[in-house]
C-alpha positions as YAML, in Angstrom:
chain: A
units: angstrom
residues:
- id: 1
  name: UNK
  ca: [0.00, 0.00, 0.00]
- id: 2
  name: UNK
  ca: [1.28, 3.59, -1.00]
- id: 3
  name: UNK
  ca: [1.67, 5.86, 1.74]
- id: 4
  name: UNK
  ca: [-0.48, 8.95, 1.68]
- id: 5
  name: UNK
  ca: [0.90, 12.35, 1.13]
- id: 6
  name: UNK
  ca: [0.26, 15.01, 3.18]
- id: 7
  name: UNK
  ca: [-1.01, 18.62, 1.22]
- id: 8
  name: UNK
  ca: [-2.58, 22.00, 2.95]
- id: 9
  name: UNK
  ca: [-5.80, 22.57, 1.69]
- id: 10
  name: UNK
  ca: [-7.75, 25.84, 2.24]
- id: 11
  name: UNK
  ca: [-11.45, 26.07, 2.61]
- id: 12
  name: UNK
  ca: [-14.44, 28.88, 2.65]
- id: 13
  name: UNK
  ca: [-15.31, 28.74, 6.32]
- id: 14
  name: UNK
  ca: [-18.60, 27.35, 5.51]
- id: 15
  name: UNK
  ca: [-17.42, 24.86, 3.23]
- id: 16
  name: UNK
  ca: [-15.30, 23.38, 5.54]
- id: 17
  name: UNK
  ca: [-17.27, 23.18, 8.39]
- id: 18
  name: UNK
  ca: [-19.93, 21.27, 6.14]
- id: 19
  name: UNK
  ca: [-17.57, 19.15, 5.08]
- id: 20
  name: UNK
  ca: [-16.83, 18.47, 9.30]
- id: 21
  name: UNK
  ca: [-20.44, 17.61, 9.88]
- id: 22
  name: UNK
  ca: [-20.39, 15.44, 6.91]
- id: 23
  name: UNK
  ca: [-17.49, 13.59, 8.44]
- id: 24
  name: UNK
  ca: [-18.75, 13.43, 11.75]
- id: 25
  name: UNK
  ca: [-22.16, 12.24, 10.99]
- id: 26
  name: UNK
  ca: [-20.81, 10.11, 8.40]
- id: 27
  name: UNK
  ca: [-18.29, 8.45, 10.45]
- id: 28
  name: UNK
  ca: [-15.59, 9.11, 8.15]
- id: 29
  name: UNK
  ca: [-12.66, 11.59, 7.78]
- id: 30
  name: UNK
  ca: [-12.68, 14.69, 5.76]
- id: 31
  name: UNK
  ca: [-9.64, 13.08, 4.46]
- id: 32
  name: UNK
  ca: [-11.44, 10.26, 3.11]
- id: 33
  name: UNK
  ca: [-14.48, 12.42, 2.19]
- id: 34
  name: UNK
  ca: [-11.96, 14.89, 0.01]
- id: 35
  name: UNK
  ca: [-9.97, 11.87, -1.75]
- id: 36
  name: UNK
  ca: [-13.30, 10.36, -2.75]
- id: 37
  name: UNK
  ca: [-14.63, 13.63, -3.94]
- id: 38
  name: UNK
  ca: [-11.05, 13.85, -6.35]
- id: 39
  name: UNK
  ca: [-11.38, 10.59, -7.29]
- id: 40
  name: UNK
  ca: [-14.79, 11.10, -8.60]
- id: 41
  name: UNK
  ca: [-13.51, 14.00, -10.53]
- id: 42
  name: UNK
  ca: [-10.60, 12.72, -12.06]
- id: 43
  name: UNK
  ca: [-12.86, 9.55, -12.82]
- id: 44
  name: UNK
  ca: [-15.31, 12.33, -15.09]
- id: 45
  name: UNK
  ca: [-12.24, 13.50, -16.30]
- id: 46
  name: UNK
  ca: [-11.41, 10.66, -17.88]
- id: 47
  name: UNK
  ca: [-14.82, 9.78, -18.90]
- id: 48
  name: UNK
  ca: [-14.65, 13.02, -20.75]
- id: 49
  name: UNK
  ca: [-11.23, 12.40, -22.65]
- id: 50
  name: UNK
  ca: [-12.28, 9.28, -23.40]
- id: 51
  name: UNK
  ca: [-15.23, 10.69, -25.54]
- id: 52
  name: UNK
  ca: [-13.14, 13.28, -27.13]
- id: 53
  name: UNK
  ca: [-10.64, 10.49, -28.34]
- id: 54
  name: UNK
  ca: [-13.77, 8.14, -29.32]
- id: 55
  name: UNK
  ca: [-15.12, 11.78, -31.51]
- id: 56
  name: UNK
  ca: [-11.84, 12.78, -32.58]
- id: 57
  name: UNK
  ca: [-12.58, 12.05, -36.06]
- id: 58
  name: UNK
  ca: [-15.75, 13.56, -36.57]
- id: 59
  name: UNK
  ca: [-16.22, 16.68, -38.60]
- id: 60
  name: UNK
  ca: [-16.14, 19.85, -36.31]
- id: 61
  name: UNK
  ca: [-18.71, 22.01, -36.83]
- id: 62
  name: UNK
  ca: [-17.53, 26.31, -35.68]
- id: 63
  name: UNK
  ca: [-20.31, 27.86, -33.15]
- id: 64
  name: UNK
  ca: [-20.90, 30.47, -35.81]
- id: 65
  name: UNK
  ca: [-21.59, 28.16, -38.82]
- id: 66
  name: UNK
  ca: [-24.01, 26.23, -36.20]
- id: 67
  name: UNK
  ca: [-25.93, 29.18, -35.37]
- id: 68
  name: UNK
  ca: [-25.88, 30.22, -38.74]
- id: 69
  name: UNK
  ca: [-27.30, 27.43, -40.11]
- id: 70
  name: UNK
  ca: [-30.14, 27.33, -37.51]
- id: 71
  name: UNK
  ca: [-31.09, 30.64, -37.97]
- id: 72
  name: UNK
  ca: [-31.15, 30.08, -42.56]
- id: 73
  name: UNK
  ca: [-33.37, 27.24, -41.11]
- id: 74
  name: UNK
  ca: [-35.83, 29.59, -39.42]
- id: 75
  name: UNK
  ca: [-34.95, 27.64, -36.00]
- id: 76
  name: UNK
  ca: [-33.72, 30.76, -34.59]
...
């Protein structure tokens, strides 16, 4: 097992004492609260480069040709 690293991490006053209640009522550590809550995000992170690479190939469309083309539709 990898030891764990210790960082400083600075919260809004409020934020951190939710995150304490959480904890507490939760029977866990913020510690373990905060790595779960990175994990998660790294984890969408991935999800989302993962769909970039899967699209990589498909034609790219510019925002103003998009709304360009809604509005010769009449959708706009």
């Amino acid at each position: 097992m990898e030891t764990s690293k210790r960082v400083t991490v600075y919260f809004e006053p409020e934020v951190h004492k939710a995150l304490r209640l959480k904890a507490a009522s939760s029977d866990r550590s913020v510690s373990d609260m905060v790595n779960d809550a990175v994990r998660l995000s790294l984890a969408e992170d991935a999800d989302d480069l993962e769909a970039f690479s899967a699209r990589r190939k498909e034609k790219s469309v510019s925002f103003d040709s998009f709304v360009t083309g809604l509005k010769r539709r009449g959708q706009i």
